[in-house]
GUVOFI-880382 format. One record per residue (C-alpha): residue in one letter; x, y, z. Coordinates in steps of 0.02 Angstrom, whole numbers, plus 32768, in hexadecimal, padded with zeros to 4 digits. Each point is the difference from the previous one (the first is absolute). Example, Ala and Ser with C-alpha at 12.3 -4.5 7.8 and 13.67 -1.06 7.14 Angstrom:
# GUVOFI-880382
A82677F1F8186;S804580AC7FDF;
This chain:
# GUVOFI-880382
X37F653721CEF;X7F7980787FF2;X7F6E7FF77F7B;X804380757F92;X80957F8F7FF4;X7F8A7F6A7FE3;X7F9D804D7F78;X808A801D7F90;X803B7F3B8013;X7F5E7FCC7FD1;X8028801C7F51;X80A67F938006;X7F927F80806C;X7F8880087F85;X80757FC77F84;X805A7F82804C;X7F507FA88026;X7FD9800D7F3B;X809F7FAF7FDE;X7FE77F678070;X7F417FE67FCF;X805680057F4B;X80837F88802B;X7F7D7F91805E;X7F85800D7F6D;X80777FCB7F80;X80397F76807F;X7F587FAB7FF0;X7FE380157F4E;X80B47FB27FCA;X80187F6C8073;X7FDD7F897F8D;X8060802D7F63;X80A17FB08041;X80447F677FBA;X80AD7F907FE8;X80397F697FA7;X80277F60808A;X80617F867FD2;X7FC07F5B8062;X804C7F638002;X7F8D7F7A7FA8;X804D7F477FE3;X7FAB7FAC7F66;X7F727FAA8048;X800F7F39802E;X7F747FDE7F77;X805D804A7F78;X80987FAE8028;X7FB17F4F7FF6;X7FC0803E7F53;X80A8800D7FD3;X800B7F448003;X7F6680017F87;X805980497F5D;X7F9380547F81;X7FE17FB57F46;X809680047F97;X801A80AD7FBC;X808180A57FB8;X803280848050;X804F80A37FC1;X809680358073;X804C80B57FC0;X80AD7FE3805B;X8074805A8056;X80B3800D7FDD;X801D7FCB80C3;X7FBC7F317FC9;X7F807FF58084;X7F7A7FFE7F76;X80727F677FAB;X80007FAC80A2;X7F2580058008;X7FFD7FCD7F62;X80707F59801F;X7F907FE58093;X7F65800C7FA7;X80477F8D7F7C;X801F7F8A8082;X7F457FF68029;X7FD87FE57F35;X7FE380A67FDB;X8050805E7F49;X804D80A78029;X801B80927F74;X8081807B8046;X801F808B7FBC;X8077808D8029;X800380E07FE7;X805480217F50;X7FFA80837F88;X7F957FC27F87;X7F7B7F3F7FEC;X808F7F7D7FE3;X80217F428009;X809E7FC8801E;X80347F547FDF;X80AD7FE77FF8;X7FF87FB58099;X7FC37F538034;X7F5D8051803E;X7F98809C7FB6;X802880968047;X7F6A80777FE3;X801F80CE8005;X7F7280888002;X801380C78012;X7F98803480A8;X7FAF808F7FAC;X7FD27FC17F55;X7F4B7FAA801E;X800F7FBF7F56;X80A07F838042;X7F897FBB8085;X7F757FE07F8F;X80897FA67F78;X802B7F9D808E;X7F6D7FC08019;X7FD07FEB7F45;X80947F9E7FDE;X803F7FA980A8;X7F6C80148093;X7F777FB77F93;X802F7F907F91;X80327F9080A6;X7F687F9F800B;X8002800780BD;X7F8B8059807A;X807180B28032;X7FFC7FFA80BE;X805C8098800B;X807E80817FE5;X8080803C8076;X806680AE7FEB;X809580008064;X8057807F7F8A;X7FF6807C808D;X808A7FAA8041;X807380317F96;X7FDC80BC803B;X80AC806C8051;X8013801180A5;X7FC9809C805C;X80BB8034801D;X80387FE87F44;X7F5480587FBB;X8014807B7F7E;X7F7C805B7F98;X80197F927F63;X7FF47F518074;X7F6A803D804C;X7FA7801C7F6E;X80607F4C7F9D;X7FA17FB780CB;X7F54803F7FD6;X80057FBC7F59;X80227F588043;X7F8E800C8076;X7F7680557FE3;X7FFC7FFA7F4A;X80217F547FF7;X7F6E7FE48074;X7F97806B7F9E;X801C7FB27F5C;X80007F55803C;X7F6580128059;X7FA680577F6D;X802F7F537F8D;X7FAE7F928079;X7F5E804D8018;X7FE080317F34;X80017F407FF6;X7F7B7F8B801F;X80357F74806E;X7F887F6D8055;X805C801E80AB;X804680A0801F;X80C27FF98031;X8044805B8088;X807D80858002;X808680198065;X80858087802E;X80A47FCE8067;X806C8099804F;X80838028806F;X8004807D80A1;X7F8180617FB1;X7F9680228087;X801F801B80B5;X7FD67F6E8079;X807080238072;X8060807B804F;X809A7FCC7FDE;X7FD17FF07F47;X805D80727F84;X7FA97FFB7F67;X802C7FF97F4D;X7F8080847FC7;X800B7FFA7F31;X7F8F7F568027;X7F7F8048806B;X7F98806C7F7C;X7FBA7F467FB9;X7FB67FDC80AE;X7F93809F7FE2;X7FCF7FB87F61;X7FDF7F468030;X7F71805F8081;X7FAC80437F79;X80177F4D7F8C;X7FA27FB180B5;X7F7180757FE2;X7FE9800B7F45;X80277F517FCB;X7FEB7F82809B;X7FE37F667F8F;X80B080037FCE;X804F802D808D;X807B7FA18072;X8064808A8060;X808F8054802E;X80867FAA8051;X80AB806C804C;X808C7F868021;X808D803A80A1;X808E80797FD5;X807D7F798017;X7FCD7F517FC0;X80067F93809A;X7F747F8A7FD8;X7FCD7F7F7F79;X7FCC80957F85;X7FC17F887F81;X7FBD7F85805E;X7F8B80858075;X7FC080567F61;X7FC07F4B7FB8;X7FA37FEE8092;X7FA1809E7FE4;X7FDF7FFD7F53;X7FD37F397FF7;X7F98801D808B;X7FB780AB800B;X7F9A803C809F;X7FA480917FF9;X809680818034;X8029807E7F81;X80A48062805C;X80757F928038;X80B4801A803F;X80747F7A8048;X8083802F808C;X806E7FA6806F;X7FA37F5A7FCC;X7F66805C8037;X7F6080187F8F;X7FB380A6801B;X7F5380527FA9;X7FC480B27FFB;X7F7480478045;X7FD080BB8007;X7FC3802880B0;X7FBC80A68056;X8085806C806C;X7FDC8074807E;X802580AB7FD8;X808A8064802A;X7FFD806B8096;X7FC780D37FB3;X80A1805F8001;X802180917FAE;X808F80037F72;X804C80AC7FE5;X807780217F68;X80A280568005;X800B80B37FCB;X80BC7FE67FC8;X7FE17F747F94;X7FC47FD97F55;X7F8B7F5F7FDD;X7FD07FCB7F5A;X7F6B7FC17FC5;X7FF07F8E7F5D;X7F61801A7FBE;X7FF3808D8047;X7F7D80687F92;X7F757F8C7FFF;X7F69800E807A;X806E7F858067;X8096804B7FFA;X7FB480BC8012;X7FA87FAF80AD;X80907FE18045;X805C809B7FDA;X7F768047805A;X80137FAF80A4;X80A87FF97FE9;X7FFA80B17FFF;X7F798003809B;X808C7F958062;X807D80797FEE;X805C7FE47F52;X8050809A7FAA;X80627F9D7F75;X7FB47FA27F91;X802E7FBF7F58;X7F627FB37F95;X802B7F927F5E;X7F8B7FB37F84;X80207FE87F38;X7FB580847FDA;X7FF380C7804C;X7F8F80468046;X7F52802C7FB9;X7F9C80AB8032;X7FA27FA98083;X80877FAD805D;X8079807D7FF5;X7F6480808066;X80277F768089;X80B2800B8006;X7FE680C47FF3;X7F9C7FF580A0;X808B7F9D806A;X807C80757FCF;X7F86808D804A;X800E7F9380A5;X80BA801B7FF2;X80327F4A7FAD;X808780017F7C;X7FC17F857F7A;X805B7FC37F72;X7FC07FAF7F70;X80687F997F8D;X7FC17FB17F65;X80507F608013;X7FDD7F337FE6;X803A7FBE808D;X800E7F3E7FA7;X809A804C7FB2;X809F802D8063;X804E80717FA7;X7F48807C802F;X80067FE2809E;X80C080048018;X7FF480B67FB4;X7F60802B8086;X806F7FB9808D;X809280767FBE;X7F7E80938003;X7FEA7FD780BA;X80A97FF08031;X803580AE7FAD;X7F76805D8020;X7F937FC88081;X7FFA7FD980B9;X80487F3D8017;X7F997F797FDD;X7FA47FBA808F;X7F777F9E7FB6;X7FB17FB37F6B;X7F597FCE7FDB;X7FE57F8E7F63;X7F5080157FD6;X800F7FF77F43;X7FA97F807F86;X7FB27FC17F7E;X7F557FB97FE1;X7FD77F8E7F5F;X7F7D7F898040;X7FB57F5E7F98;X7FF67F4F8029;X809F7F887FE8;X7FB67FA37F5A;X7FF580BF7FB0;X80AD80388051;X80B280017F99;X80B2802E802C;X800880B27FC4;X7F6A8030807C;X80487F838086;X80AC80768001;X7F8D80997FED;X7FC67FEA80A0;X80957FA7804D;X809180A07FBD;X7FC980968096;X80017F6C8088;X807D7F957FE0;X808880597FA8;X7FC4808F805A;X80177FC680AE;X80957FA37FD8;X803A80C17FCA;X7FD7804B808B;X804A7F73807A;X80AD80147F9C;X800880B37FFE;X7FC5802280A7;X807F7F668062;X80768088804C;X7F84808C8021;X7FC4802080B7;X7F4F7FDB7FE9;X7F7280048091;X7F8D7FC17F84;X7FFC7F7B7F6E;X7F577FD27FD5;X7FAD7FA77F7D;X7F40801C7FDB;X7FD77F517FE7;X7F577F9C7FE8;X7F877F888039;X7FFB7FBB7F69;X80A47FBE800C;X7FD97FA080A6;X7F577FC77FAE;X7FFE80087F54;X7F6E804B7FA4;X7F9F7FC27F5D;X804380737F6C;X80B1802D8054;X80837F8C7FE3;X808880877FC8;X7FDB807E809F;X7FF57F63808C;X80A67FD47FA3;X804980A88014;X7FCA802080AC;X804A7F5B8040;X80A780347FD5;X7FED8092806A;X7FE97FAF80AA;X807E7F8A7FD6;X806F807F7FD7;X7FD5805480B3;X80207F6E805A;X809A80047FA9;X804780A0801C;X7FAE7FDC80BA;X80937F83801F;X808080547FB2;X7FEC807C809A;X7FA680847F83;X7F668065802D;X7F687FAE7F99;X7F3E7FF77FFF;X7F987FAF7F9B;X7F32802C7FF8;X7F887F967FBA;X7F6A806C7FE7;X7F617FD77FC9;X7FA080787FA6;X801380CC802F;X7F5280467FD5;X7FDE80697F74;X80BB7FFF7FE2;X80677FDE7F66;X800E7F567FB4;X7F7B7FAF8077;X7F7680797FA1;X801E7F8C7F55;X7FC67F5A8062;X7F9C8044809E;X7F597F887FAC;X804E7F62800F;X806A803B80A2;X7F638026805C;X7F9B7F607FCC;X807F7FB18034;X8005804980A6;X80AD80797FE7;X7FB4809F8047;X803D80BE7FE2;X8084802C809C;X7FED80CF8017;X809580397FD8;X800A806B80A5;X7FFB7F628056;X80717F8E7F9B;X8093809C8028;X7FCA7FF980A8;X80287F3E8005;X80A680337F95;X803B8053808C;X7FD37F8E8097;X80627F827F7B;X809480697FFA;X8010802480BC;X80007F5C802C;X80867FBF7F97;X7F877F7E7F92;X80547F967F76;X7F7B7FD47FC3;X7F3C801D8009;X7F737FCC7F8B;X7F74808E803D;X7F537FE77FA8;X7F4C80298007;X7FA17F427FD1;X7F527FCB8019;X803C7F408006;X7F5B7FBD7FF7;X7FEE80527F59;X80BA7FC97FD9;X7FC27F64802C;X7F857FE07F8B;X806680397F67;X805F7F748031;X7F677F7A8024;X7FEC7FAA7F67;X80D07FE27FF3;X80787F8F8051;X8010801C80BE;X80788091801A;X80767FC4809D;X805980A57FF8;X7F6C80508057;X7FCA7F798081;X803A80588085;X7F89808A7FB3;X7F607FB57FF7;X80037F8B807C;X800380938066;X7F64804C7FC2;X7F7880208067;X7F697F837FD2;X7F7A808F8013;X8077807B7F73;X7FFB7F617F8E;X7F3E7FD58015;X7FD380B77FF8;X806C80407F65;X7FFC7F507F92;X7F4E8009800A;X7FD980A57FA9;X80217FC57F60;X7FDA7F427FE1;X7FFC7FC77F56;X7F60802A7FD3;X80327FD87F52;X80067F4A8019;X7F617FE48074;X7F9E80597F6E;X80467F897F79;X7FE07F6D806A;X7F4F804A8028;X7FDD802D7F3E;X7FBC7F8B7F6B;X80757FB37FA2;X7FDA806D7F53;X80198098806B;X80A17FD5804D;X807C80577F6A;X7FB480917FF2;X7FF9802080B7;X80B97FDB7FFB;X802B80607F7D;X7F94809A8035;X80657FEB80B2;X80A880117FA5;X7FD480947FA9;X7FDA806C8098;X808B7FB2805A;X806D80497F74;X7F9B80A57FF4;X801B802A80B6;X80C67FCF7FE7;X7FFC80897F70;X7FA0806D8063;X7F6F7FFA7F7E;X7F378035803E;X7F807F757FEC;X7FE0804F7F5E;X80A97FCF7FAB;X80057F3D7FF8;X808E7FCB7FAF;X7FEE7F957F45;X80157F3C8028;X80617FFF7F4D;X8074808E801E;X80A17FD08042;X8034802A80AB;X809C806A7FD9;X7F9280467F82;X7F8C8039807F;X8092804F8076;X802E7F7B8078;X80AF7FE6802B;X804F7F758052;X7FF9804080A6;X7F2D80177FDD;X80087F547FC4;X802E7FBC8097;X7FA0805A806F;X7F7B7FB07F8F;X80367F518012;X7FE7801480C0;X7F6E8045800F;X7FCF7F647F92;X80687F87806C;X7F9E8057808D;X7F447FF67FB3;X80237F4F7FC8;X805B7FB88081;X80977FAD7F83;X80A980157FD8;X802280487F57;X807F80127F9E;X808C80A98005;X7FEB80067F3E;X7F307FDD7FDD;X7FCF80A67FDE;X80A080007F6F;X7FCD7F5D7FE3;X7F4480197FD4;X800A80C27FD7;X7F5380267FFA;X7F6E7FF08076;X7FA77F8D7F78;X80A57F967FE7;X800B7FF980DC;X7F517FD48010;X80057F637F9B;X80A97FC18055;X7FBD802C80BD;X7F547F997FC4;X805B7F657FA3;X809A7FF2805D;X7FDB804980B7;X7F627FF1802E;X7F927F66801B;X7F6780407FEB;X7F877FE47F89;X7FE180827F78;X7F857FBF7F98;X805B7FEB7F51;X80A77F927FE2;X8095804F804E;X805980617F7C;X80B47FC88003;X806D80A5800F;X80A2800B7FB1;X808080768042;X803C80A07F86;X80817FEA7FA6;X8053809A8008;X801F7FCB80BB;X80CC802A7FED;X806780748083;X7FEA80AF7FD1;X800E809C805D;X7F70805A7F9D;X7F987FE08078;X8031809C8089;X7F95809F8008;X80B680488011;X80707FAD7F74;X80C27FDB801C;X8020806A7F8C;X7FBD80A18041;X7FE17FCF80B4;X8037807C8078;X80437FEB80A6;X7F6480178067;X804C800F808F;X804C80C47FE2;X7F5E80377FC9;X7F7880688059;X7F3F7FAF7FF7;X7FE780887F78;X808D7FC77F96;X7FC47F548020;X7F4480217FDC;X801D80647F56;X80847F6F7FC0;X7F717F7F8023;X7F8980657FA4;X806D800F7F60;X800E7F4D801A;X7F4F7FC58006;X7FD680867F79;X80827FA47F84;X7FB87F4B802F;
């Protein structure tokens, strides 16, 4: 070969160098954002099982029962040990029934005002400590085979709802000893391989994370019984709740008890994915800054057919996008469709089979954000959220069973493996969607399920990036989250949970709560010169200062720390201290803010605090003389000032920057969309 000859491969050399610094590059800068649920076997632990022979004080339980009788069977074998049990079963509406020799006690899942009668009138008028309350209406849920539309949704009101509403009684009450609650299921998550689950009970496992996280002093667990009852059902669920170690995801299988633990993965080996130019793929979602990303690539790997749906069309700006893929020679499609309702998406699917090139893959990437804690949640916003996932995927999955897909695959989140504070309804939503994929998985379809943490600068992660990056959730660039996509797809994955965490920082959102044993494996792992060099740029200076102050000066050096905290939250200069009178909705906090709040509190003064303080005691006055007469033990120079909570302290949804009412689906809108409807917002508060 002469040089002439050499010179003009130098170019192509060139290139092929690029690409494998590039690949090498992105190698190093993703390995650790890999991670999977492991299910390990864990038998109770010889100390708690002698325990059982040391029976607590004589007390009630609350057992909502399933139509199956294992809850009847507990509850005989917590009579046995002298214990009084109220069950109570799903009706239509709060009822007693007692034409039988025992009360039979009925309440509607998704009325809150049943639960609370039922505690009114039955609960506490039983002058007996409450131990706890177990929901095994879950149970009750259809199997995956016999699941229609209409039984999913009847499953998520007995699940989630039910959980929801039941939880939201307990903690509104005052109680000496806080009770425990507990939520039974059945094959609704995968342990093992052979498992085929019953996925219209898996969206309550998502929620039960987020119960862990924002209410840990009521908390017992969740606990997923075998597909086929081979064991003492009864007897191995009394020896959890009676007894209660500190496991939060259980599952019992072939007389085995196994716990959960997220771990790190190695990544998948780079491959490049390339796209049929004879096929159509469909992306849900699909005019978002999410869904518009992936068209993108999609189109970079070789895709000519695309078909985008989201609720509503296109605007001007996205539809420029699409205008410049179909100047790279891609066909795209929109159709205005909501893809939680078959008879849209049937008519999209009919649009691609007369049409369009066949379907080869789908790409369910739409959603729904409405964010507050559990206490400030209610049904209507809990189905909100729940309608594009569920129903949705569950749409998809039927209408797509005899097409020839490469591709099903579910954009998914970390949240649901997790949980996050303020999130109940999406880690709800997002569980059903790997549980669906591990579903369709053994049912010999094609199926992927991605749990991704936050995409940077993208979508719905731009209405909570604060807390997300205090808490350690950093931005992914999008390039390199599709990169990961397509490693993901080339390799066949199932499932993959990819995320950017500092988990030191994670950590220490976490350090004044319960031990988390989900994420052992996690920070075990962590190296000891990360944790000493990251936990110590921001002790609690807070607290040294108080304990270093005079008494007299104490408050106000309290209370002057609380107001910046919540100026910098609201993005206020040093100039713009907010009133200690005025309310904090008043000032523009939503619940979201207010628990970022609460943990930078739980951080400066090293305690546990409760999920509902700052709706509690709704101003920084009202805070400050709770946190001095009830939390701390210093000395403040004056008598502590006994702090009453509000009293309008009830559920409401009022409390989101982006109501029910007029929320919209955050997901299929561009960062300008999503910047001028926060603006209108925060003009109108």
């Amino acid at each position: 070969m002469d040089s002439t000859e050499k010179i003009k491969l130098l170019p192509k050399h060139l290139f092929a160098l690029i690409k494998q610094y590039q690949q090498q590059t992105l190698g190093h800068a993703i390995k650790d954002w890999f991670y999977n649920y492991e299910w390990q076997i864990k038998p109770r632990q010889l100390q708690a099982i002698a325990n059982n022979m040391q029976l607590p004080q004589q007390g009630k339980w609350l057992i909502l029962a399933d139509q199956g009788g294992i809850g009847e069977a507990l509850a005989e074998l917590l009579q046995q040990r002298g214990h009084k049990c109220i069950l109570v079963y799903a009706g239509d509406s709060y009822q007693v029934d007692q034409t039988k020799s025992k009360e039979k006690y009925y309440l509607n899942p998704v009325n809150l005002g049943d639960f609370q009668s039922l505690f009114q009138q039955i609960v506490e008028p039983l002058k007996l400590p409450l131990h706890g309350a177990i929901d095994l209406w879950s149970l009750d849920a259809q199997l995956t085979p016999e699941l229609t539309i209409s039984a999913l949704e009847a499953a998520q009101r007995l699940s989630c709802a039910s959980v929801l509403h039941l939880l939201q009684t307990i903690v509104q009450r005052s109680w000496s000893v806080w009770p425990r609650l507990w939520v039974v299921t059945r094959a609704a998550v995968g342990v093992l391989d052979t498992d085929t689950l019953a996925v219209a009970q898996s969206s309550v496992w998502g929620l039960g994370k987020v119960i862990a996280l924002e209410h840990p002093e009521i908390w017992g667990g969740m606990l997923d019984l075998p597909a086929s009852g081979v064991m003492d059902e009864a007897a191995t669920l009394l020896a959890e709740i009676e007894h209660p170690e500190n496991e939060g995801l259980i599952a019992f299988r072939n007389q085995k008890r196994y716990v959960a633990r997220l771990v790190p993965t190695i990544p998948p080996q780079p491959q490049k994915v390339l796209f049929r130019t004879d096929s159509t793929y469909l992306i849900t979602g699909g005019l978002g800054d999410l869904g518009l990303w992936l068209a993108r690539w999609m189109v970079e790997m070789g895709a000519r057919h695309l078909i985008l749906t989201g609720r509503r069309g296109a605007s001007a700006q996205t539809q420029e996008t699409l205008n410049q893929l179909k100047h790279k020679g891609a066909d795209i499609k929109v159709a205005q469709a909501d893809v939680s309702k078959m008879d849209d998406m049937a008519r999209v699917f009919e649009q691609v089979q007369t049409s369009m090139p066949p379907l080869r893959g789908i790409f369910h990437a739409a959603g729904v954000l409405d964010d507050g804690i559990l206490l400030r949640q209610n049904w209507e916003r809990f189905t909100r959220v729940m309608a594009p996932k569920v129903q949705g995927a569950w749409n998809l999955h039927i209408l797509s069973q005899n097409q020839q897909l490469d591709f099903f695959v579910c954009f998914s989140s970390f949240t649901a493996l997790t949980g996050n504070l303020g999130q109940g309804n999406y880690a709800a939503a997002n569980t059903f969607l790997d549980a669906l994929v591990h579903y369709r998985h053994k049912s010999g379809l094609p199926a992927s399920s991605i749990n991704w943490g936050r995409w940077a600068d993208t979508g719905m992660a731009l209405t909570a990036q604060s807390q997300l990056e205090q808490m350690g959730v950093q931005g992914m660039p999008p390039e390199q989250a599709l990169a990961i996509l397509g490693y993901l797809l080339a390799a066949g994955v199932t499932q993959a949970a990819v995320a950017k965490v500092n988990w030191v920082l994670e950590r220490e959102t976490h350090k004044a709560r319960q031990q988390q044993p989900l994420l052992e494996r996690i920070w075990t792992n962590l190296p000891v010169t990360q944790v000493a060099s990251q936990t110590s740029i921001q002790p609690p200076e807070i607290l040294h200062q108080l304990q270093a102050a005079m008494p007299s000066q104490r408050r106000e050096m309290l209370m002057a720390h609380i107001q910046n905290r919540i100026a910098k939250i609201l993005g206020l200069n040093d100039s713009q201290l907010p009133s200690v009178e005025q309310g904090f909705l008043e000032l523009g906090m939503d619940s979201l803010m207010s628990v970022e709040l609460k943990n930078q509190l739980e951080k400066d003064l090293e305690t546990a605090l409760h999920a509902s303080l700052l709706f509690n005691y709704s101003t920084i006055t009202a805070l400050v003389d709770y946190l001095t007469s009830q939390v701390l033990t210093l000395d403040f120079g004056t008598d502590p000032v006994k702090s009453e909570p509000d009293q309008d302290n009830s559920v409401t949804s009022g409390d989101s920057i982006i109501s029910t009412t007029d929320a919209t689906d955050l997901e299929e809108m561009s960062q300008m969309e999503i910047a001028e409807l926060l603006a209108q917002k925060l003009a109108n508060i």
